[in-house]
C-alpha positions in Angstrom: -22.2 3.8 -5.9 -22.5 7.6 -6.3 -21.4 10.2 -8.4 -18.9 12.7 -6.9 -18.3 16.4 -8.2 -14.2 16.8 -8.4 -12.3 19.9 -9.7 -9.4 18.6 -11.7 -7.0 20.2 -13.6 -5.0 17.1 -16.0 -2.1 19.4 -16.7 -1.2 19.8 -13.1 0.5 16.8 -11.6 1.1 16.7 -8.5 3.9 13.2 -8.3 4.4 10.9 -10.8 5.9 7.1 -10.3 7.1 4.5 -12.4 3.6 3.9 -13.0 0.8 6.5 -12.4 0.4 9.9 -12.5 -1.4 11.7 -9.7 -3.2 14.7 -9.5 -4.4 16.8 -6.3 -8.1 18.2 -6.5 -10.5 19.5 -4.8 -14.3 17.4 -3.9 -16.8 20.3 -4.0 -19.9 17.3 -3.6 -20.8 13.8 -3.3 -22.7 10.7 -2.3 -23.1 10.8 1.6 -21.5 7.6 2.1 -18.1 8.9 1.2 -17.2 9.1 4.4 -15.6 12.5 4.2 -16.7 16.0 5.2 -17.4 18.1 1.7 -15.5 19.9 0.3 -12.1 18.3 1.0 -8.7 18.0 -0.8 -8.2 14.0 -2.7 -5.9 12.9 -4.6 -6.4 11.0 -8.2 -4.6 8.8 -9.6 -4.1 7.1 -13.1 -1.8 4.8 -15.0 0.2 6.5 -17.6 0.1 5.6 -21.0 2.5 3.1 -21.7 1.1 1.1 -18.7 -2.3 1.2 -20.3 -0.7 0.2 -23.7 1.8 -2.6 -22.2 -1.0 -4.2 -20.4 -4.0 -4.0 -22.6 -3.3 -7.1 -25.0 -4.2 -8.7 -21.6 -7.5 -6.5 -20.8 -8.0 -5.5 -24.3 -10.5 -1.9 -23.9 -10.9 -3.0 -20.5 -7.6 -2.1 -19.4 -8.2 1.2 -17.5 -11.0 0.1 -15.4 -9.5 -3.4 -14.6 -6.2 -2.1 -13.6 -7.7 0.8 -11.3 -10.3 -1.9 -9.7 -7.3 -3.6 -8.8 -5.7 -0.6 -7.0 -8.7 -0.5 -5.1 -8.7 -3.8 -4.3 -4.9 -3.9 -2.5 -5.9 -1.2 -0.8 -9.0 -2.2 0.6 -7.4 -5.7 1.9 -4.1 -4.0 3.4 -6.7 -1.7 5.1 -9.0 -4.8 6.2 -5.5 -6.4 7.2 -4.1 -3.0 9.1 -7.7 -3.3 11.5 -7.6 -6.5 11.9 -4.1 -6.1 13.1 -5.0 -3.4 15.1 -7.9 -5.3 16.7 -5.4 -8.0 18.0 -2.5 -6.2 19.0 -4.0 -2.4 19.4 -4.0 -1.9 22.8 0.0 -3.0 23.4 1.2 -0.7 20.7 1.9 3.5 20.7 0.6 4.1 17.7 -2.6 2.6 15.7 -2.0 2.1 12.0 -4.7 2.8 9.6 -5.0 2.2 5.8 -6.8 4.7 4.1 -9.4 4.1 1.8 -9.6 4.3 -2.3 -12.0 4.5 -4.2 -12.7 4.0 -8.2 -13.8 6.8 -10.1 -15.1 7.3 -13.7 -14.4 10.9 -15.4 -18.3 11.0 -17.1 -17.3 13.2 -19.7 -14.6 11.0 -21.4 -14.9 7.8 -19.7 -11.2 7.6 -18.2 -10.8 6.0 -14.8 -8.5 6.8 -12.2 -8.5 5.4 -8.2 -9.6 8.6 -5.5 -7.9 9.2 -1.6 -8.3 11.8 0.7 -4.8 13.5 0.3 -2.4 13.2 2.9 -1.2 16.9 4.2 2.8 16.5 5.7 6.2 14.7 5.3 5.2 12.0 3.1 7.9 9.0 4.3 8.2 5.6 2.7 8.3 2.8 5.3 9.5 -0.1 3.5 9.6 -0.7 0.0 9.4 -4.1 -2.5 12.9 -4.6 -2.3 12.8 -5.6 1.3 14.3 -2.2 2.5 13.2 -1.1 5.6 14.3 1.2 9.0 13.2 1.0 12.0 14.7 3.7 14.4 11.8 5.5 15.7 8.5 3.3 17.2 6.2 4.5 14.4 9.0 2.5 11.7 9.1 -0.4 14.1 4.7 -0.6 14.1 5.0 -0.7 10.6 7.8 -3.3 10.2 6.0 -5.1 12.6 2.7 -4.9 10.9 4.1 -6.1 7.3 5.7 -9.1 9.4 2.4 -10.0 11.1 0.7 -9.9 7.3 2.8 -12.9 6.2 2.8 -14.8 9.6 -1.5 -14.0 9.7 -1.7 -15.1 6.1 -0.1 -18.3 7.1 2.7 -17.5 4.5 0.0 -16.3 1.6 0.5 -12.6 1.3 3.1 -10.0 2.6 2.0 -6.8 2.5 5.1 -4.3 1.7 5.7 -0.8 -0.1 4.1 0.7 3.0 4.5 4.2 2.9 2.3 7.5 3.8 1.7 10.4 6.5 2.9 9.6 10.3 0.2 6.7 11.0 -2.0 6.8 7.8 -1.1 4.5 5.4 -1.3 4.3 1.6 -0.7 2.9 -1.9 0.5 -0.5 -0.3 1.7 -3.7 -2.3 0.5 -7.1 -1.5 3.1 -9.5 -2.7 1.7 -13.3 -3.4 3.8 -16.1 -5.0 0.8 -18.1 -6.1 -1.1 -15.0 -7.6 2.4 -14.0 -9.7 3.0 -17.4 -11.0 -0.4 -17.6 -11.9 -0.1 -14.3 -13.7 -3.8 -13.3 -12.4 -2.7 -9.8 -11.2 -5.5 -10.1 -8.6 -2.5 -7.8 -6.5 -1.8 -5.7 -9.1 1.8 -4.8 -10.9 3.6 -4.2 -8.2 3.5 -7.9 -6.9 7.1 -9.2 -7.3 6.5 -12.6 -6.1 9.3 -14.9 -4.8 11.7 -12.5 -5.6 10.4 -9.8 -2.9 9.6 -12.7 -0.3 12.8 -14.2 -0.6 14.3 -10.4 -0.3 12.3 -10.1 2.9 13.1 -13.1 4.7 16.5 -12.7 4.1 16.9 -9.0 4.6 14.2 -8.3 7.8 15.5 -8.1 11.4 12.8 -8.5 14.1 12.7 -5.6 16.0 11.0 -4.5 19.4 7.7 -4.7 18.4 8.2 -7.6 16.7 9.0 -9.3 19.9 6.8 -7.6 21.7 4.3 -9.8 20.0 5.5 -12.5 19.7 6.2 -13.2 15.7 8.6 -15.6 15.0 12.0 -14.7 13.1 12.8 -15.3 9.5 15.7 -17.7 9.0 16.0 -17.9 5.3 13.2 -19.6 4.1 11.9 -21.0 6.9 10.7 -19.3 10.6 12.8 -19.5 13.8 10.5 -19.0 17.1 13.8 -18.4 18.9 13.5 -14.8 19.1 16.6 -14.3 21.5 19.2 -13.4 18.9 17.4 -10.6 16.8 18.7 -6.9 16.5 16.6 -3.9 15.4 17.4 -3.1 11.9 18.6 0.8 11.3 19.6 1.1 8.0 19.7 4.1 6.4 16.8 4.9 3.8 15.5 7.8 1.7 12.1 9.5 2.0 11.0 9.8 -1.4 7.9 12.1 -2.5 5.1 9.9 -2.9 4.9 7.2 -5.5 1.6 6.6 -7.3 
């Protein structure tokens, strides 16, 4: 824990999703285990209003804190995920992913919480979304379509990691999607887990492609996995590169 020194200005937004608001600022001094050079740019996020209202007959006054912990939470397992993926299968691949981290925050002088990450400077491009959408034409799409195929084959089938999206090969503001935890209604993966309806999207829409083969994950064949990986084409559908969504 440490306190960190941000200049924000809340009428300046810098993107806004279908879900949070996010704001680009400047760290002029914090704790030393930030693990970033002072100053540098971040960027904050927080939920807009009607997400805090929709959700806080579950958290009750609670609501801001729980829902940002959870943010920080995905992100810290997708990045815990992304090394351990890199670890395995590093040295036979042209690019190595990386999963930046977050961080929760507390404004001190009203008590509102928001999630912190170094902000990303270039063409922000979204690699895959919830919906199962994905390209893969150039080797950096293929690592990544590769690495949220290797999430759900890792997890033995318990987590897929999707909505991958961020600058060249640093990665951000990831969804993990879980059946269990979405019929269970714990939210321990946040909002944006779709459940079934995003894993059955997945198996049916995902085409292995080079990487894929290249180590050796077996293909989807509706619900269940095919290790004949003969047959598979590399998937190049066409997909938009939207600002980024917080």
């Amino acid at each position: 824990m440490g306190t960190c020194f941000v200049e924000i200005d809340l009428t300046n937004i810098t993107a806004s999703g279908g879900m949070r608001d996010a704001y680009k600022d400047n760290i002029i001094d914090g704790p030393g285990d930030l693990s970033v050079n002072i100053p540098f740019m971040c960027l904050m996020k927080r939920h807009q209003k009607q997400v805090l209202v929709e959700w806080s007959s579950e958290y009750g006054k609670e609501v801001d804190r729980k829902l940002c912990q959870r943010e920080v939470q995905i992100q810290l397992l997708g990045k815990i995920n992304c090394e351990e993926f890199s670890a395995q299968h590093g040295s036979k691949l042209a690019y190595k992913l990386q999963v930046i981290p977050c961080y929760l925050c507390k404004n001190l002088s009203d008590g509102k919480y928001y999630t912190m990450e170094k902000f990303l400077d270039g063409d922000f491009v979204k690699y895959n979304d919830n919906s199962a959408v994905e390209v893969t034409v150039t080797e950096l799409q293929k690592t990544v379509s590769a690495f949220s195929h290797w999430t759900h084959f890792y997890s033995n089938g318990n987590i897929l990691i999707l909505d991958v999206q961020g600058v060249r090969n640093l990665l951000t503001d990831l969804e993990i999607i879980s059946e269990q935890d979405k019929s269970q209604n714990s939210l321990a993966f946040g909002l944006g887990n779709m459940g079934m309806e995003s894993l059955t999207k997945y198996k049916k829409k995902h085409k292995c492609n080079t990487v894929c083969k290249m180590l050796g994950l077996p293909e989807f064949v509706g619900d269940v996995i095919d290790l004949d990986l003969s047959n598979t084409e590399d998937e190049t559908l066409p997909y938009p590169y939207p600002d980024p969504n917080p």
